[in-house]
PDB file with one MODEL, atoms N, CA, C and O in Angstrom:
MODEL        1
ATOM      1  N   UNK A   1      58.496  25.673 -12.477  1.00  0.00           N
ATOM      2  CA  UNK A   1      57.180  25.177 -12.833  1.00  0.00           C
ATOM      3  C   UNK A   1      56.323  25.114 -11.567  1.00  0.00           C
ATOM      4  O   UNK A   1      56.616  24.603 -10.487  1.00  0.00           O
ATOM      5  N   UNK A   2      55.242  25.721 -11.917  1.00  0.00           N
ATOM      6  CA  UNK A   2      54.177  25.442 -10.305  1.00  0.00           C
ATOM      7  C   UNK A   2      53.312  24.465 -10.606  1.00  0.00           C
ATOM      8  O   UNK A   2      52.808  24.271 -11.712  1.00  0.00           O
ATOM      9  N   UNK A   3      53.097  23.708  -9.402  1.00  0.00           N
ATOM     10  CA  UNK A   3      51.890  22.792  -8.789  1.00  0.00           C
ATOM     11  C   UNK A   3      50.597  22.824  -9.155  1.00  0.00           C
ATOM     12  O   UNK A   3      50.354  23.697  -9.989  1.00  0.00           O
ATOM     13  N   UNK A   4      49.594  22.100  -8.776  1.00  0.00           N
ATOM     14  CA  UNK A   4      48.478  22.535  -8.620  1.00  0.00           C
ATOM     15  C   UNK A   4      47.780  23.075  -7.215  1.00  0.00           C
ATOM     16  O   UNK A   4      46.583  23.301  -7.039  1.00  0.00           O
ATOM     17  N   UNK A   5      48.693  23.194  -6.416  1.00  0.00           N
ATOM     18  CA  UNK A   5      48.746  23.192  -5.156  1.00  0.00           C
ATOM     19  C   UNK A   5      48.749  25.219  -5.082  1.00  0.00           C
ATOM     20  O   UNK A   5      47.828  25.941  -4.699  1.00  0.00           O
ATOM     21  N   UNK A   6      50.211  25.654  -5.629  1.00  0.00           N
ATOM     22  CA  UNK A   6      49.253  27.453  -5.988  1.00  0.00           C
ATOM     23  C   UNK A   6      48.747  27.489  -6.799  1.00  0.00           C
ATOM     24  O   UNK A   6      49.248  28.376  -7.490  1.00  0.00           O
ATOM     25  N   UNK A   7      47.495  26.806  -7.556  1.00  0.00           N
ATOM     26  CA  UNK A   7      46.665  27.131  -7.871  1.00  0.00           C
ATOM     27  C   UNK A   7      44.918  26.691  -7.933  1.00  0.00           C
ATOM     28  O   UNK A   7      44.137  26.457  -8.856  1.00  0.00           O
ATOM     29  N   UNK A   8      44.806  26.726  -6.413  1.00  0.00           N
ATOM     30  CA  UNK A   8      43.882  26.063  -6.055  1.00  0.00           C
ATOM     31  C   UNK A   8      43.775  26.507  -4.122  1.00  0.00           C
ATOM     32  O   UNK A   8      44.821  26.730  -3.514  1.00  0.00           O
ATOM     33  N   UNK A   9      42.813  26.551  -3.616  1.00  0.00           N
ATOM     34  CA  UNK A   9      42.778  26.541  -2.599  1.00  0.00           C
ATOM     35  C   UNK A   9      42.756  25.450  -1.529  1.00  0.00           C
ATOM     36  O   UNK A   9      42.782  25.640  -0.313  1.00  0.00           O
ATOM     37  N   UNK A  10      42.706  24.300  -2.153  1.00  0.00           N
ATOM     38  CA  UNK A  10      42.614  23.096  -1.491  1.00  0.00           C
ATOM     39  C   UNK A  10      43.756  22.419  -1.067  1.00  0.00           C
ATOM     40  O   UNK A  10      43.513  21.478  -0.310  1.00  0.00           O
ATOM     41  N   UNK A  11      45.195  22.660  -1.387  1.00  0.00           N
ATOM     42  CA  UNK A  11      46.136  22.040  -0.360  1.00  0.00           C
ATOM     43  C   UNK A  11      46.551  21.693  -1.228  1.00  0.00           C
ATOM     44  O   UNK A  11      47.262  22.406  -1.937  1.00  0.00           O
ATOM     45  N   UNK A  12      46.246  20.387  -1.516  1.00  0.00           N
ATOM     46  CA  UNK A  12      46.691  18.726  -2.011  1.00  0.00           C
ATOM     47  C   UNK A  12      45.532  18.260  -2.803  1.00  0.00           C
ATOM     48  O   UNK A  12      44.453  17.920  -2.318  1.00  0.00           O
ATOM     49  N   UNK A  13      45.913  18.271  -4.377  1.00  0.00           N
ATOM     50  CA  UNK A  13      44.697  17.302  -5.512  1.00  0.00           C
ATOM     51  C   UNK A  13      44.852  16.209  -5.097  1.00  0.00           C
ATOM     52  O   UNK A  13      43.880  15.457  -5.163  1.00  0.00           O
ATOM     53  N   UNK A  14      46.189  15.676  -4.482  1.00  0.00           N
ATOM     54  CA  UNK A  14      45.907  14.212  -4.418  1.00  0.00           C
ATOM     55  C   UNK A  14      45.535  13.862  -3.259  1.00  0.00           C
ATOM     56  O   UNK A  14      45.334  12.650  -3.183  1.00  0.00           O
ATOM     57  N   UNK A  15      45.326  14.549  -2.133  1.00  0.00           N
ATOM     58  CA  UNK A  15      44.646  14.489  -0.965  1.00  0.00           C
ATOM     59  C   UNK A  15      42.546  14.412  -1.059  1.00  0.00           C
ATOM     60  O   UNK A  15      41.748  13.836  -0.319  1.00  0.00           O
ATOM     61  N   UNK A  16      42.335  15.238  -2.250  1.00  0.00           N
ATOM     62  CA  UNK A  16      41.136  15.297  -2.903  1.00  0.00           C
ATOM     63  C   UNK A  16      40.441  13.869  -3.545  1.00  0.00           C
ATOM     64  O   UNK A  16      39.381  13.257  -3.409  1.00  0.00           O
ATOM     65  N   UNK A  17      42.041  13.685  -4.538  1.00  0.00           N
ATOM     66  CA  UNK A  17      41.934  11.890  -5.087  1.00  0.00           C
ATOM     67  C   UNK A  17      41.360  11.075  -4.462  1.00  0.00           C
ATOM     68  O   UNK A  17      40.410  10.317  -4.657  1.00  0.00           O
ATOM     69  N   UNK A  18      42.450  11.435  -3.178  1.00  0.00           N
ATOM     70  CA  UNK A  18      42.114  10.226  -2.533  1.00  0.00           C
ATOM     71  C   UNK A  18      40.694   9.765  -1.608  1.00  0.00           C
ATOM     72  O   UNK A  18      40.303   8.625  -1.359  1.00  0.00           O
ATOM     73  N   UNK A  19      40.182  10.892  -1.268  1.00  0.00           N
ATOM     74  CA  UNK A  19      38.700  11.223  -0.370  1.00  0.00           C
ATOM     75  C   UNK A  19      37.898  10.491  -1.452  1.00  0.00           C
ATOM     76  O   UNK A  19      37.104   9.642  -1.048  1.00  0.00           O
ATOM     77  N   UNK A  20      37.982  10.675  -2.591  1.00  0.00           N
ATOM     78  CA  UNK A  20      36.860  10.502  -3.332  1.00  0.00           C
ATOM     79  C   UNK A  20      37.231   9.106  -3.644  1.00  0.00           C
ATOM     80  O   UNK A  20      36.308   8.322  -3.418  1.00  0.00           O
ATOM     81  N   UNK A  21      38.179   8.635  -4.041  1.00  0.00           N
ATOM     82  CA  UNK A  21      38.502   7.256  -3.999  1.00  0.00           C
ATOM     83  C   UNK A  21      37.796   6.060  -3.282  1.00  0.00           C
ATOM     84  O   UNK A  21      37.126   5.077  -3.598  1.00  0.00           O
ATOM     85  N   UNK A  22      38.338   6.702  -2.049  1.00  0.00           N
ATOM     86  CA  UNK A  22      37.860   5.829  -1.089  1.00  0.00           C
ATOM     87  C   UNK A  22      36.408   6.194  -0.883  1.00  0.00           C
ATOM     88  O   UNK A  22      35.831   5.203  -0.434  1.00  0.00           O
ATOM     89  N   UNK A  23      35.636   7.155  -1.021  1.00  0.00           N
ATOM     90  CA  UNK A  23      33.931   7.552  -1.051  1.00  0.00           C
ATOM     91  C   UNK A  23      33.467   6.420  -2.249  1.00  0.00           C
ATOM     92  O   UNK A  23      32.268   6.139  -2.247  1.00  0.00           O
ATOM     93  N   UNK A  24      33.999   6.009  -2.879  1.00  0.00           N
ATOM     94  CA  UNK A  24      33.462   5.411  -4.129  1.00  0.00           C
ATOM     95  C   UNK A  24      34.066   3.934  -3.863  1.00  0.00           C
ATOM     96  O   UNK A  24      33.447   3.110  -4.536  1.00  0.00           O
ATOM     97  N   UNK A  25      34.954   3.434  -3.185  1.00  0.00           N
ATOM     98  CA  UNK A  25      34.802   1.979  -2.166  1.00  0.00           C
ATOM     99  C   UNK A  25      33.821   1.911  -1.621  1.00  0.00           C
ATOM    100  O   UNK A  25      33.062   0.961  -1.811  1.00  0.00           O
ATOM    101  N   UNK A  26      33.590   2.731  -0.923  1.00  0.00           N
ATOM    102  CA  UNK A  26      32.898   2.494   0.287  1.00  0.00           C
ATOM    103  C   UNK A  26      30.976   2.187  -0.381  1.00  0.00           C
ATOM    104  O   UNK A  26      30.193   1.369   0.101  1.00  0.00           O
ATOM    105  N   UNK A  27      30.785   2.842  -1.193  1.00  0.00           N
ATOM    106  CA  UNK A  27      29.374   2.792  -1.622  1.00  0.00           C
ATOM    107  C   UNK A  27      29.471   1.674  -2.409  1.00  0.00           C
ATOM    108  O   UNK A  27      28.431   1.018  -2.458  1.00  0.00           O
ATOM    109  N   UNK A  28      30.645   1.144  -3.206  1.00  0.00           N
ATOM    110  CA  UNK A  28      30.805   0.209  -3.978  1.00  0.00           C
ATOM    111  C   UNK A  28      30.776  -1.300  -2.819  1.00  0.00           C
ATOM    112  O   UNK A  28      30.487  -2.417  -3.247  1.00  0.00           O
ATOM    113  N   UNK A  29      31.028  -1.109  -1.771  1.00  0.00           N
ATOM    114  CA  UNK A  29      31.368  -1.931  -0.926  1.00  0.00           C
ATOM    115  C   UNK A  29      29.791  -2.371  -0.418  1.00  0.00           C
ATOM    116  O   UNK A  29      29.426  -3.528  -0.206  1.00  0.00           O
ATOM    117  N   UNK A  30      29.116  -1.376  -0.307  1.00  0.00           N
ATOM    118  CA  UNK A  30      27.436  -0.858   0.365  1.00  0.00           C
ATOM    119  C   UNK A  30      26.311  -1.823  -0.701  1.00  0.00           C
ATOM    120  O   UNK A  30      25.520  -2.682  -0.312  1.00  0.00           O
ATOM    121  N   UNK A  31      26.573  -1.304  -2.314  1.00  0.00           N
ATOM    122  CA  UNK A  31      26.277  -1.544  -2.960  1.00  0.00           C
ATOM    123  C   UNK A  31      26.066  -3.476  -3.161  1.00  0.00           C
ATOM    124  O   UNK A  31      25.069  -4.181  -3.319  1.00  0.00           O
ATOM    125  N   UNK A  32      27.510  -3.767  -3.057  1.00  0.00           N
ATOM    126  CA  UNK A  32      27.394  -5.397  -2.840  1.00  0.00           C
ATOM    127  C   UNK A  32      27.049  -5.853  -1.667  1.00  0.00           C
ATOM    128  O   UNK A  32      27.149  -7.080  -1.629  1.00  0.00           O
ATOM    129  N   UNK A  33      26.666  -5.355  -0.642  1.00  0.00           N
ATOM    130  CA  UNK A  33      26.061  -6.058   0.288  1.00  0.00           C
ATOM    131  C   UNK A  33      24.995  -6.118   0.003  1.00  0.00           C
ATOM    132  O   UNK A  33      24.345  -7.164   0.008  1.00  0.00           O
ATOM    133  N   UNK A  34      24.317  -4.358  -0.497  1.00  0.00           N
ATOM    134  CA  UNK A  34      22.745  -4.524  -1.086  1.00  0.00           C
ATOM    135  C   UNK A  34      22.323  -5.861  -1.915  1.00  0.00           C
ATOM    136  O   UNK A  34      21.165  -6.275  -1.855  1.00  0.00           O
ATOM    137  N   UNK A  35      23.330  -6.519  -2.698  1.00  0.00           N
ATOM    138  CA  UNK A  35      22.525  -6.945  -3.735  1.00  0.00           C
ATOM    139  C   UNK A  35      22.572  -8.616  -3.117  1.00  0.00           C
ATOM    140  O   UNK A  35      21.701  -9.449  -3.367  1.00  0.00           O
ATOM    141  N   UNK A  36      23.839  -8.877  -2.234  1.00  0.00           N
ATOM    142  CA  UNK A  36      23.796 -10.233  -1.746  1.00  0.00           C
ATOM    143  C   UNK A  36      23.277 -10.112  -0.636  1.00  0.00           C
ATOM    144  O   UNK A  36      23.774 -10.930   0.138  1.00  0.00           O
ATOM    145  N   UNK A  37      22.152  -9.195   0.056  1.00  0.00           N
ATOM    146  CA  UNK A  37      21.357  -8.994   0.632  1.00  0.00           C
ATOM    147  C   UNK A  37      19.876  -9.374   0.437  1.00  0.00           C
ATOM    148  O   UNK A  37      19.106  -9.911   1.234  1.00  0.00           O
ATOM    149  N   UNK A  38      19.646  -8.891  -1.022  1.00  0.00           N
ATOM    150  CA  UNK A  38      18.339  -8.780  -1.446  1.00  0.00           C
ATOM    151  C   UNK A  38      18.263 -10.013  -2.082  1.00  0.00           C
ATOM    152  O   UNK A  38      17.167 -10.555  -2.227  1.00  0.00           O
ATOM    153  N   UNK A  39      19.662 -10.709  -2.621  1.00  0.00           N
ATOM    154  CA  UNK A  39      19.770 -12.060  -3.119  1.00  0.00           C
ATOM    155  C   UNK A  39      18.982 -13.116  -2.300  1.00  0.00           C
ATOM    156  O   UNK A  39      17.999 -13.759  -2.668  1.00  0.00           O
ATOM    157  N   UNK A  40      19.693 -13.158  -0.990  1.00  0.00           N
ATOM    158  CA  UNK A  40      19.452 -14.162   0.141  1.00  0.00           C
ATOM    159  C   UNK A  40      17.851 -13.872   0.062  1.00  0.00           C
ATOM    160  O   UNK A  40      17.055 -14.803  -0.062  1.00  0.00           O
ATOM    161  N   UNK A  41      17.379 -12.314   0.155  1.00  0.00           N
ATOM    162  CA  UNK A  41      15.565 -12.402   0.456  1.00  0.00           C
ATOM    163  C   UNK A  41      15.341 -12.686  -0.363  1.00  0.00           C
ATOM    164  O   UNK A  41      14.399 -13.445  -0.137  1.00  0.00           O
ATOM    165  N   UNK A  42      15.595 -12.665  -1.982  1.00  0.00           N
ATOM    166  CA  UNK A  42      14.728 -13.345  -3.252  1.00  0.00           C
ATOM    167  C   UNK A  42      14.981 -14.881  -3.151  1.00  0.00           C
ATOM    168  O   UNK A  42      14.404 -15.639  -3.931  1.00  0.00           O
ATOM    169  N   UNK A  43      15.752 -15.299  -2.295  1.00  0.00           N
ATOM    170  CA  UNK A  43      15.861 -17.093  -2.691  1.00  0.00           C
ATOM    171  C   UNK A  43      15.039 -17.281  -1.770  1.00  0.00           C
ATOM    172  O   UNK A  43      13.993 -17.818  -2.134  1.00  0.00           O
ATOM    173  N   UNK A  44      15.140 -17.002  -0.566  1.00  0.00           N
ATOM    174  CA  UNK A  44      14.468 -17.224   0.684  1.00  0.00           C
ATOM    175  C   UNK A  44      12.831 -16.877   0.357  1.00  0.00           C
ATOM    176  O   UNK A  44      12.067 -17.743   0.782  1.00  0.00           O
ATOM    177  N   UNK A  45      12.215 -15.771  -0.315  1.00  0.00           N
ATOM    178  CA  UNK A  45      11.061 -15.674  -0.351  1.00  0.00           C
ATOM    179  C   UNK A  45      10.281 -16.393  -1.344  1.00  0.00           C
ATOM    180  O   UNK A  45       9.076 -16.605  -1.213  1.00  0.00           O
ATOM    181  N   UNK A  46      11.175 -16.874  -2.623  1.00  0.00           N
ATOM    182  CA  UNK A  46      10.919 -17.334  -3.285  1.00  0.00           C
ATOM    183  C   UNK A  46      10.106 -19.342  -3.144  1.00  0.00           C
ATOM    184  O   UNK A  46       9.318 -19.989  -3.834  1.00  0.00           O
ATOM    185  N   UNK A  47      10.930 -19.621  -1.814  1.00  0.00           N
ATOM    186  CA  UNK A  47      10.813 -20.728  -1.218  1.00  0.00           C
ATOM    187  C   UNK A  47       9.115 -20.803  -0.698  1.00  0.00           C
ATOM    188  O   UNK A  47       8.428 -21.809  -0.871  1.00  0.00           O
ATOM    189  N   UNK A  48       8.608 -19.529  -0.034  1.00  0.00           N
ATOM    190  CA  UNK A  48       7.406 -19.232   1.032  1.00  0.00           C
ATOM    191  C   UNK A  48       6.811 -19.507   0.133  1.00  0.00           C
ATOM    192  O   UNK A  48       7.290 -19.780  -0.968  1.00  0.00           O
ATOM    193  N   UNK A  49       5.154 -19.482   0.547  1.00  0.00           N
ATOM    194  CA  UNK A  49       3.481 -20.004   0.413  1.00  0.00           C
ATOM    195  C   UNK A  49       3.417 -18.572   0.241  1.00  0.00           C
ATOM    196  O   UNK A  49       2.324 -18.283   0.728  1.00  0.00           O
ATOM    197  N   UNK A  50       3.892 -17.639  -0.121  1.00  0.00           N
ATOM    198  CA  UNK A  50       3.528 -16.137  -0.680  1.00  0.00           C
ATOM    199  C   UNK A  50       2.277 -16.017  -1.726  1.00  0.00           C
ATOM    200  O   UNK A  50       2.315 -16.817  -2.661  1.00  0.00           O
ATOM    201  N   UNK A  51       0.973 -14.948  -1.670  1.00  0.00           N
ATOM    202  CA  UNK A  51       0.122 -14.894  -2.441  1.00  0.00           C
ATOM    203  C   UNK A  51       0.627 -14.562  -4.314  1.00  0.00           C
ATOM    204  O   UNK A  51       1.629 -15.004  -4.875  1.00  0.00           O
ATOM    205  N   UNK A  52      -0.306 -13.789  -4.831  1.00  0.00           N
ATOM    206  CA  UNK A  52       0.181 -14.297  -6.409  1.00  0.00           C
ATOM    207  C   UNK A  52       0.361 -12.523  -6.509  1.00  0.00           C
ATOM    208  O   UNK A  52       0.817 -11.939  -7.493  1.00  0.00           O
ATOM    209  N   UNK A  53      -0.044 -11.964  -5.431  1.00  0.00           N
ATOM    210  CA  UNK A  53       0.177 -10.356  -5.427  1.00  0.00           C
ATOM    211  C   UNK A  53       1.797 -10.045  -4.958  1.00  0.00           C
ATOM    212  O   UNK A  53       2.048  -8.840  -4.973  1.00  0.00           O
ATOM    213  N   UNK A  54       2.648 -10.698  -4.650  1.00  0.00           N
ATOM    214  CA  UNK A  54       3.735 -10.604  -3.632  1.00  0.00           C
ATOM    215  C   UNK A  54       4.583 -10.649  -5.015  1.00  0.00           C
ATOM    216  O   UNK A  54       4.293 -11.484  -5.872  1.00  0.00           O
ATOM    217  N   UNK A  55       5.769  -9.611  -5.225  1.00  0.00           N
ATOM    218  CA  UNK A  55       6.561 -10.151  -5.838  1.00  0.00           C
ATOM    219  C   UNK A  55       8.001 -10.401  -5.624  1.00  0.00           C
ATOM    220  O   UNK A  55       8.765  -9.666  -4.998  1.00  0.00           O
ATOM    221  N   UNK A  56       8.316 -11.610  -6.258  1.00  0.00           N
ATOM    222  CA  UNK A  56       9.268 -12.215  -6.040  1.00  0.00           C
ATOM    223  C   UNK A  56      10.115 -12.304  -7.266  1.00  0.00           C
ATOM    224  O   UNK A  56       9.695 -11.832  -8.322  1.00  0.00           O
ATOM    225  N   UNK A  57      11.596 -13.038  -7.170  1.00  0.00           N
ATOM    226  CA  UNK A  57      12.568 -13.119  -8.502  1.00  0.00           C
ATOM    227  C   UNK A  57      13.635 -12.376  -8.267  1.00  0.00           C
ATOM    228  O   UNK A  57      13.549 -11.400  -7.521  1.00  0.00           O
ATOM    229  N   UNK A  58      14.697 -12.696  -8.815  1.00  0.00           N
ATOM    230  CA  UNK A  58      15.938 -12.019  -8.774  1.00  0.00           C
ATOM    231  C   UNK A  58      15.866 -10.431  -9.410  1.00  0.00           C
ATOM    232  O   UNK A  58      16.458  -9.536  -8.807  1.00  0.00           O
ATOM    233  N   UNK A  59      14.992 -10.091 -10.850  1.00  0.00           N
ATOM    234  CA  UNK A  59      15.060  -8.968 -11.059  1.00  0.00           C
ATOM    235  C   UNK A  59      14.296  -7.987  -9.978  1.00  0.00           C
ATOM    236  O   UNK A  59      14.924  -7.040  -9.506  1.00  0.00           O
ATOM    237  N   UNK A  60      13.614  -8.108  -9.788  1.00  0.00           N
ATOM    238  CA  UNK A  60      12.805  -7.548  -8.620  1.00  0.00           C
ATOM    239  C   UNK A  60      13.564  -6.959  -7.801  1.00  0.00           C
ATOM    240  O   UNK A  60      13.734  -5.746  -7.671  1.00  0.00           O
ATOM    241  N   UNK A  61      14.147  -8.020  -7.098  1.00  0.00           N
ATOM    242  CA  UNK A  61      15.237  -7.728  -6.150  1.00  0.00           C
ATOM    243  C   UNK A  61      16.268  -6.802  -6.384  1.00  0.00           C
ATOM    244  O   UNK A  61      16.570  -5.738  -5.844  1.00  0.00           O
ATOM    245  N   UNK A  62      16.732  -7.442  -7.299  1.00  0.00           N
ATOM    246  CA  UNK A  62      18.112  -6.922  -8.161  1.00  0.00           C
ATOM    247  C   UNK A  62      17.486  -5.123  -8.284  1.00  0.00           C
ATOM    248  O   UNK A  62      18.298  -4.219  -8.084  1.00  0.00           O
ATOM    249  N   UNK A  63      16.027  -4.792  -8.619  1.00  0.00           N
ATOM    250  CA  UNK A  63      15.973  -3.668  -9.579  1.00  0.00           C
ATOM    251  C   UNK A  63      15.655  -2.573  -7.875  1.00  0.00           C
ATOM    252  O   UNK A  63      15.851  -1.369  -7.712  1.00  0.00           O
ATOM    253  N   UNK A  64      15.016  -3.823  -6.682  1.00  0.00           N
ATOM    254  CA  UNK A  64      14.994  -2.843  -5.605  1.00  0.00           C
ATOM    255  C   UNK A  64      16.181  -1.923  -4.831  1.00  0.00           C
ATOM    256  O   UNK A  64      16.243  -0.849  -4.233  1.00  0.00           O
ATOM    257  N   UNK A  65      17.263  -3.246  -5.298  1.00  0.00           N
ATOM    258  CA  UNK A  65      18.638  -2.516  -4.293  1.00  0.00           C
ATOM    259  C   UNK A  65      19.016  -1.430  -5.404  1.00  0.00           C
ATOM    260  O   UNK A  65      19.943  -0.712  -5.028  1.00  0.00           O
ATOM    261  N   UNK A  66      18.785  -1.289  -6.007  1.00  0.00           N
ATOM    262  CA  UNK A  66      19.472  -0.216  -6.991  1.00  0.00           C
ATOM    263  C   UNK A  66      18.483   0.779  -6.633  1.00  0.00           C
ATOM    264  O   UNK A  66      19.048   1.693  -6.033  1.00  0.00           O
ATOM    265  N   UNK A  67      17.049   1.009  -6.773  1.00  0.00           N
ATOM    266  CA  UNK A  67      16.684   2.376  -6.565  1.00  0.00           C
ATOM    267  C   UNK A  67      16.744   2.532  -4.888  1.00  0.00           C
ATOM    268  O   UNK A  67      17.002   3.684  -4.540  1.00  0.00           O
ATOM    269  N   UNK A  68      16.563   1.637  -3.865  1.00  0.00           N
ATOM    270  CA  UNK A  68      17.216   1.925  -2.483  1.00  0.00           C
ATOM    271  C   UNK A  68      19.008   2.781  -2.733  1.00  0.00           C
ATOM    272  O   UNK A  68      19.472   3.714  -2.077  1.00  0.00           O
ATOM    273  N   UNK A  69      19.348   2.383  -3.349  1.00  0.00           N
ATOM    274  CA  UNK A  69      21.167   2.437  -3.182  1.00  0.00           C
ATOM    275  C   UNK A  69      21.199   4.219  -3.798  1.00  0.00           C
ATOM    276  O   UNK A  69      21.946   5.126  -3.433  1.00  0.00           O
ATOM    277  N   UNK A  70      20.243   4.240  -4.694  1.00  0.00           N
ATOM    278  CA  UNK A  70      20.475   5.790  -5.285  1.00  0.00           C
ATOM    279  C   UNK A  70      19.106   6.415  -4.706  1.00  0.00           C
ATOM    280  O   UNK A  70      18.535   7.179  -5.486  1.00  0.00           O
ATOM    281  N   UNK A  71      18.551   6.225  -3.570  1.00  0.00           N
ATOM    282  CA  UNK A  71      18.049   6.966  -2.614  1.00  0.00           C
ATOM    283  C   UNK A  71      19.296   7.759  -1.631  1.00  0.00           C
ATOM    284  O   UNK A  71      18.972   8.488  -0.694  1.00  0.00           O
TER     285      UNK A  71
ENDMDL
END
């Protein structure tokens, strides 16, 4: 019985697995800093003498780290 290994040019699928594995920690990892990032600035700004043009709130926040994160 053969591998997937002759049949493929890449070596090792599970060497492949694993790259992508860990690529998808790592943004997952990125991702939660974004949002307990943008958390801390929505509580924190939320506190300020900010005008009525400024916006503030958790969705806001919440909806900025997501289109930053899939930039």
């Amino acid at each position: 019985m053969t591998n997937a290994r002759n049949w493929s040019g890449f070596g090792s699928w599970h060497g492949i697995h694993k790259a992508f594995e860990t690529a998808q920690a790592i943004m997952t990892m990125i991702f939660g800093w974004l949002i307990i990032a943008d958390t801390i600035r929505a509580l924190t700004k939320k506190n300020s003498h900010a005008g009525p043009n400024v916006r503030t709130g958790m969705r806001n926040s919440l909806h900025d780290s997501v289109m930053i994160f899939m930039i």
